[in-house]
NUZA-353131 format. One record per residue (C-alpha): x, y, z; residue number from 1. Coordinates in Angstrom, 2 decimals, always signed. Layout:
R       px       py       pz    k
R        X        Y        Z  NUM
...
# end
This chain:
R       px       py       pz    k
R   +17.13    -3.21    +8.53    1
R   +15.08    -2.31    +5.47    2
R   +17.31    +1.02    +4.27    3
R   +15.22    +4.06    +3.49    4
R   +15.40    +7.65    +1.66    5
R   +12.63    +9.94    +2.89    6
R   +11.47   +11.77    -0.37    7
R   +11.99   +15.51    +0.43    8
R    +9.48   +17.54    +3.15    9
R    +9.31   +20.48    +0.24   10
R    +7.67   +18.34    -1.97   11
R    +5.38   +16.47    +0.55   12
R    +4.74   +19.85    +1.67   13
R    +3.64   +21.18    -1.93   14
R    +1.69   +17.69    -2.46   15
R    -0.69   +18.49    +0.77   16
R    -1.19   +22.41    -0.38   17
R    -2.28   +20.97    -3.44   18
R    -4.66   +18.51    -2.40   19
R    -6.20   +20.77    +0.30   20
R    -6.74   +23.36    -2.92   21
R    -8.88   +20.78    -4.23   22
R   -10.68   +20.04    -1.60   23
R   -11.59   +23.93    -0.68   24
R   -12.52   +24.35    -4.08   25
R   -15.25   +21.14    -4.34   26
R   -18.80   +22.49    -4.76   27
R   -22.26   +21.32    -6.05   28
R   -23.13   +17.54    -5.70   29
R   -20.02   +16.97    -4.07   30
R   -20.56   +20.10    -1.86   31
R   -24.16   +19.09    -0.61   32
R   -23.37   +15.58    -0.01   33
R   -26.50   +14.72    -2.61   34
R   -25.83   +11.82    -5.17   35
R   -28.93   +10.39    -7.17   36
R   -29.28    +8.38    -3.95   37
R   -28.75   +11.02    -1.70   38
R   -25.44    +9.48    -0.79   39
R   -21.67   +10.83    -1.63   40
R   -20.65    +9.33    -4.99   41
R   -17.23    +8.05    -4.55   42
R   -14.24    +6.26    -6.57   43
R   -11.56    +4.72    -5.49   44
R    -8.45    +3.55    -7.61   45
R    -8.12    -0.09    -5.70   46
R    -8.66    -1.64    -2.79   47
R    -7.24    +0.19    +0.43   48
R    -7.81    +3.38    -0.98   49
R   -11.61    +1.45    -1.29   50
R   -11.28    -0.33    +2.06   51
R   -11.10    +3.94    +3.87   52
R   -13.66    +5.42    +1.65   53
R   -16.29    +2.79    +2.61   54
R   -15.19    +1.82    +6.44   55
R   -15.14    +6.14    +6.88   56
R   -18.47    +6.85    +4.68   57
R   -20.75    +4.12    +5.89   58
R   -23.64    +4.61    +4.58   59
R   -23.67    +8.44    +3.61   60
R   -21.13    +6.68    +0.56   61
R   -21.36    +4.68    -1.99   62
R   -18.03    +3.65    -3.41   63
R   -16.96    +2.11    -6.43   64
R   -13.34    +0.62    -7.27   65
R   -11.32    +0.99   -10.54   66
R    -9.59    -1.98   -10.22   67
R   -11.83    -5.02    -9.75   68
R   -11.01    -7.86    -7.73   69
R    -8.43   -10.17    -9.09   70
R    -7.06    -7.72   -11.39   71
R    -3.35    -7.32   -10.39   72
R    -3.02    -2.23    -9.58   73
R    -0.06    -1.97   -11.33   74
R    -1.11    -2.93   -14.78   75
R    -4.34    -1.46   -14.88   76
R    -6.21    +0.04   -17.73   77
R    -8.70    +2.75   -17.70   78
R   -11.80    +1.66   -19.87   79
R   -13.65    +4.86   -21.19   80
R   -16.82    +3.74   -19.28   81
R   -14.58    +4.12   -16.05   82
R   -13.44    +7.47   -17.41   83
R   -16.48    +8.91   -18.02   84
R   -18.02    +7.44   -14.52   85
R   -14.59    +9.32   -12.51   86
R   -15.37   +12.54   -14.06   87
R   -18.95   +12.26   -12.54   88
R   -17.60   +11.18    -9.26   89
R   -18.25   +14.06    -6.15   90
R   -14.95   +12.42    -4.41   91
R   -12.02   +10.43    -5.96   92
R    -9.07    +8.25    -3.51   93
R    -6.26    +7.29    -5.12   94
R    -2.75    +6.90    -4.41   95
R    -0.09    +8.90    -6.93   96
R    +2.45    +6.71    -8.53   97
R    +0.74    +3.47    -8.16   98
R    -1.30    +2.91   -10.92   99
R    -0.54    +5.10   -13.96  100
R    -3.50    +4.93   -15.67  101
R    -5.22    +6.18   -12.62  102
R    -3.10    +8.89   -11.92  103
R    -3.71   +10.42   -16.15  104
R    -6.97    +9.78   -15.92  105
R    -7.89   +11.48   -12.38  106
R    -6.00   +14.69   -14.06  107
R    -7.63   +14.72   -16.83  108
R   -10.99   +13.86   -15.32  109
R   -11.61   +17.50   -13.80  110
R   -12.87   +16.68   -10.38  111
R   -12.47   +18.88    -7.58  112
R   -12.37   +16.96    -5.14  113
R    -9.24   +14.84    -5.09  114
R    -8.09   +12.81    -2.13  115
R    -4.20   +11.62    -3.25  116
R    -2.88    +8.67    -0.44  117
R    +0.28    +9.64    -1.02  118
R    +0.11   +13.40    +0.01  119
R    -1.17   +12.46    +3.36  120
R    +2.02   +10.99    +4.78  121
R    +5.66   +11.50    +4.46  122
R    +6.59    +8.47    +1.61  123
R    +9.74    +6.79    +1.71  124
R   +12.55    +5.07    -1.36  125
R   +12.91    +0.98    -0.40  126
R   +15.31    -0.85    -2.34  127
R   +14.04    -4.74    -3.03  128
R   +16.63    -6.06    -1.02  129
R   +17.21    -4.66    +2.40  130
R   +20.43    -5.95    +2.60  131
R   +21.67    -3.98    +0.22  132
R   +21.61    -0.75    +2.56  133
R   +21.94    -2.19    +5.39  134
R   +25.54    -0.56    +5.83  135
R   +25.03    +2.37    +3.94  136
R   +26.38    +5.08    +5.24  137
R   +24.69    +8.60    +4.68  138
R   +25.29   +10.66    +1.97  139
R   +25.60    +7.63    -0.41  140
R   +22.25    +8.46    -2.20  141
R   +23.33    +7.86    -5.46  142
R   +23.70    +3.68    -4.53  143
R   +20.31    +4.02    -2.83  144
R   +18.38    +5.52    -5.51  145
R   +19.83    +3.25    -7.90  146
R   +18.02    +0.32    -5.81  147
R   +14.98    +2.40    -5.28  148
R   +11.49    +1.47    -6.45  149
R   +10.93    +2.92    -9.73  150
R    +7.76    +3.97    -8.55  151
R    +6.08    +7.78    -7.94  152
R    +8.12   +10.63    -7.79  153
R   +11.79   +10.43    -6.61  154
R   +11.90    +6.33    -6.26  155
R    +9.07    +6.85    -3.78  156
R    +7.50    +3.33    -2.82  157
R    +3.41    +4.08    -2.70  158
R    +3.32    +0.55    -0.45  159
R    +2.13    +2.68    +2.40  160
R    -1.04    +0.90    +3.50  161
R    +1.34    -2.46    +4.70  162
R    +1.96    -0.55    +7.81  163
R    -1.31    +0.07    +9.72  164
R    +0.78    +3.87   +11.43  165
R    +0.93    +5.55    +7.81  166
R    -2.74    +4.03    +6.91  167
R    -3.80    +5.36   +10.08  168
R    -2.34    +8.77    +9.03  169
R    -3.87    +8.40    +5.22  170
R    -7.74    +7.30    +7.04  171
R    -6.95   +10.77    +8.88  172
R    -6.81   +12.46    +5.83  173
R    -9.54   +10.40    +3.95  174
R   -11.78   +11.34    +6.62  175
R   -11.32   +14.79    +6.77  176
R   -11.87   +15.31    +2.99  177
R   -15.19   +13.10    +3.25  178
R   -16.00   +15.92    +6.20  179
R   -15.27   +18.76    +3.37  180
R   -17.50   +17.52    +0.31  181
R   -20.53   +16.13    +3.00  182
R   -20.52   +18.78    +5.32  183
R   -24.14   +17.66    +6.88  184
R   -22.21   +14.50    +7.84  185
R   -19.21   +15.60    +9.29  186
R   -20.15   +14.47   +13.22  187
R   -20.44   +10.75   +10.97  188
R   -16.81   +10.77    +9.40  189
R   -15.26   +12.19   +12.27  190
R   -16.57    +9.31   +14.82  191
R   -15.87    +6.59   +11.80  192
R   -12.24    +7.33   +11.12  193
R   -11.48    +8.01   +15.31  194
R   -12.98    +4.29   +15.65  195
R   -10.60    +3.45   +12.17  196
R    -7.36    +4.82   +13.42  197
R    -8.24    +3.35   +16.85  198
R    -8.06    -0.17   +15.27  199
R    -5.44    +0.52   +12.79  200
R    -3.06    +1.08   +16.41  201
R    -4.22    -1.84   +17.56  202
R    -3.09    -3.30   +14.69  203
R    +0.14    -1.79   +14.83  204
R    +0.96    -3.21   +18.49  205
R    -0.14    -7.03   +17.62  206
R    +2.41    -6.45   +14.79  207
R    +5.01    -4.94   +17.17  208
R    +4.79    -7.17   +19.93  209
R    +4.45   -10.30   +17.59  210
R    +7.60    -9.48   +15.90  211
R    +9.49    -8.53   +18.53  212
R   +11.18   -11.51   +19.18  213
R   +12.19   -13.69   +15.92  214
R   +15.01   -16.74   +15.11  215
R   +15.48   -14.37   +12.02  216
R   +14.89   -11.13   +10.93  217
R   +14.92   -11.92    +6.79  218
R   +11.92   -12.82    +4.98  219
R   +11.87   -13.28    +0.90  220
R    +9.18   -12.71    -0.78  221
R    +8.39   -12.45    -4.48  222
R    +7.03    -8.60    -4.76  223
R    +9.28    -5.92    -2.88  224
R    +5.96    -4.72    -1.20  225
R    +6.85    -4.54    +2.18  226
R    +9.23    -2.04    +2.33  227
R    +7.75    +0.14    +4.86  228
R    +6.44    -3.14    +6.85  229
R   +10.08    -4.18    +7.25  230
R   +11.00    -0.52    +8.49  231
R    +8.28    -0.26   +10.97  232
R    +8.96    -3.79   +13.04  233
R   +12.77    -3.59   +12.28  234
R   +13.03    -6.52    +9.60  235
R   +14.86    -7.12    +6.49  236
R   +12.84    -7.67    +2.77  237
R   +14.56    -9.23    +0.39  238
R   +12.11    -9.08    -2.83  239
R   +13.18   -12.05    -5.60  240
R   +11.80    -9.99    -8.88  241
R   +11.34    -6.66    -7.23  242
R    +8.13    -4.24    -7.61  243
R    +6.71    -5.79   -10.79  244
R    +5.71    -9.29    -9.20  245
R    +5.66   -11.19   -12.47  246
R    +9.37    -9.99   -13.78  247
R   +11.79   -13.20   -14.28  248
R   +14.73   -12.61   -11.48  249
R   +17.87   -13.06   -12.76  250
R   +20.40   -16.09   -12.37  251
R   +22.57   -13.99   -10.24  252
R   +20.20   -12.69    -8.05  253
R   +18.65   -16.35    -7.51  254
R   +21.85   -17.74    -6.44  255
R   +22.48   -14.39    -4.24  256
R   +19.02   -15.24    -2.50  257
R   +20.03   -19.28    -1.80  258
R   +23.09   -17.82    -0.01  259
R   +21.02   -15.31    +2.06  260
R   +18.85   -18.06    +2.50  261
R   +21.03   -20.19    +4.51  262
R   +23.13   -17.27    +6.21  263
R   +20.02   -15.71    +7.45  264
R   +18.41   -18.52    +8.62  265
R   +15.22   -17.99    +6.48  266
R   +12.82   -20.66    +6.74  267
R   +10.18   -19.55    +3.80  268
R    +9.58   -18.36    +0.30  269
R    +6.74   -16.07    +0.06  270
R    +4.07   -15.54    -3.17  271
R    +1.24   -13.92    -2.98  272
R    -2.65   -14.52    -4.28  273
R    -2.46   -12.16    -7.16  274
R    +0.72   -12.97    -8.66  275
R    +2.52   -16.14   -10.39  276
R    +3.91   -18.23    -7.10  277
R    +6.24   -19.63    -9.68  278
R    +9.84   -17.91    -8.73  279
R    +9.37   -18.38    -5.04  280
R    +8.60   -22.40    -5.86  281
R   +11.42   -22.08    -7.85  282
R   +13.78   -20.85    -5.21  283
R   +12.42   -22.57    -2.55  284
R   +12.91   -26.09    -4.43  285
R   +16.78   -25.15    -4.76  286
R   +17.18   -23.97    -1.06  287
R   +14.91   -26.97    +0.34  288
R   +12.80   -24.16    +1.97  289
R    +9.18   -24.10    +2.69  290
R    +6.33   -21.52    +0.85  291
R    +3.46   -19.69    +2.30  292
R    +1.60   -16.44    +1.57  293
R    +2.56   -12.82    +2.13  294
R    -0.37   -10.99    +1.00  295
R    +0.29    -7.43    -0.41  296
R    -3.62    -6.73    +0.03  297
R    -3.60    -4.92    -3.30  298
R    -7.00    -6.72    -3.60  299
R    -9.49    -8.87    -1.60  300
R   -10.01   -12.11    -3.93  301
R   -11.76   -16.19    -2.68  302
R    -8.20   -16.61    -2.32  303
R    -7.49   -14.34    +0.55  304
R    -6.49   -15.34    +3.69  305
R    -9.68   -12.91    +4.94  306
R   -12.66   -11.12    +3.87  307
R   -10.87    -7.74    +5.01  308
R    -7.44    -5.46    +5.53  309
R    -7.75    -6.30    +9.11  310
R    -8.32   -10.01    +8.19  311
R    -5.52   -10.78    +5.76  312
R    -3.21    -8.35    +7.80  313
R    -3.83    -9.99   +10.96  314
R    -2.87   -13.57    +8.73  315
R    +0.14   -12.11    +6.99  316
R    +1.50   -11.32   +10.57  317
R    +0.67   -15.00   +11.69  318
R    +2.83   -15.93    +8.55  319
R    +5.59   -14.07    +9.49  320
R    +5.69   -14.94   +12.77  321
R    +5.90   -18.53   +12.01  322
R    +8.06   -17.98    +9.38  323
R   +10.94   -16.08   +11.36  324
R   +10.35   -18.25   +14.33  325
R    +8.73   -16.25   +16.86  326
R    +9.58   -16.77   +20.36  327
# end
């Protein structure tokens, strides 16, 4: 199975107390609920941290994205326009150690109340190939970290919304901060995150149940996204160029892949919509395998296999399950 390293409960812990500092301290606009429309002005780094605020807020929100559609989180720039619209914002979603640009510019931008993803669930160090660790035995945390994703604080992987039980948990806590800065609304956000989490379990048993019973239990795909996906339904990611989806893989690790290939019984190569499908139609031309689409919903583009998270989610587990051969 995918190997793990939870990141330590001290520091989650500290994360939380901070972010529920912020919240306690929001007043004004944010306070009162009262934009220049009378609804709660918020910003959201990308899109799942845009996909809670608005399915949450309805229409007490309006909520605006730093990273437009198409544009691929990781490498995302702040414009000073976006700056100076965060700093006016009455709530802000993001998700530390994502998007570093995001994460300077929502320190420096002053606004009290901050909703961080990743201090709303217990976050988790994925190596790209889940292989790797799949022996590991405890203790050897030095070999783990060294295949960690070089991403957050301690290796953490911020790929939390791929499984719908931590998004749940994350809507839980996007909810009650919307409650916080629009107190008037609260009854509102309350009802809109129970009917959230409600279809985010849902969710969670179509992809238990559909997964159950596979040929295989290996899928490659060309961004090591999926991490805690693999975790959750007991599968094994093996990610060609690791986090950074448009990094060249190396020689060695392309012929390692062609002989997991074949001893795994892998089927498929996946790409995704917002990166070069170039390495996996690389691989899969060597191995004789097919391609198909894993989407890491980092954005909601014509190319999506939906108009939604439930959408594409609901066609990435269709993928997989043909993929792996799903009995």
């Amino acid at each position: 199975m995918n190997a793990r390293r939870l990141i330590p409960s001290a520091a989650l812990a500290g994360a939380v107390a901070l972010a529920a500092t912020a919240l306690t301290g929001c007043s004004g606009a944010a306070a009162s609920g009262t934009g220049k429309d009378g609804r709660l002005d918020v910003t959201a780094s990308f899109y799942p941290m845009q996909f809670l605020a608005e399915q949450i807020g309805g229409d007490h929100v309006a909520v605006v994205s730093l990273t437009k559609p198409g544009v691929e989180p990781h490498d995302l720039e702040i414009t000073p326009k976006q700056t100076g619209r965060l700093g006016q914002s009455d709530v802000v979603v993001y998700l530390k150690g994502l998007q570093p640009a995001v994460d300077e510019a929502v320190a420096q931008s002053g606004v009290k109340a901050v909703v961080d993803a990743a201090a709303l669930t217990e976050l988790e160090a994925h190596g790209p190939s889940g292989h790797d660790h799949a022996h590991a035995h405890e203790g050897e945390e030095g070999h783990a970290e060294a295949h960690a994703h070089d991403h957050g604080e301690s290796g953490a992987d911020p790929h939390l919304w791929l499984d719908p039980a931590k998004y749940a948990e994350v809507a839980k806590g996007v909810g009650a901060a919307l409650e916080k800065a629009d107190p008037d609304h609260a009854a509102d956000y309350r009802k809109n995150t129970d009917e959230l989490v409600g279809k985010l379990t849902a969710l969670d048993a179509e992809f238990k149940n559909g997964l159950q019973n596979t040929a295989s239990r290996t899928f490659i795909t060309t961004h090591a996204a999926f991490g805690y996906l693999a975790e959750r339904y007991g599968l094994d990611q093996e990610g060609i160029s690791g986090v950074d989806p448009e990094s060249e893989p190396s020689p060695a690790r392309m012929k390692e892949l062609q002989e997991l290939a074949k001893k795994e019984n892998v089927s498929t190569v996946f790409f995704e919509t917002l990166a070069s499908d170039k390495t996996a139609k690389s691989l899969a031309t060597d191995t004789g395998l097919k391609t198909d689409v894993l989407d890491p919903l980092e954005g909601i583009t014509d190319q999506s296999q939906g108009a939604d998270y439930f959408e594409v989610m609901r066609s990435n587990l269709k993928n997989l399950q043909k993929a792996l051969g799903s009995k």
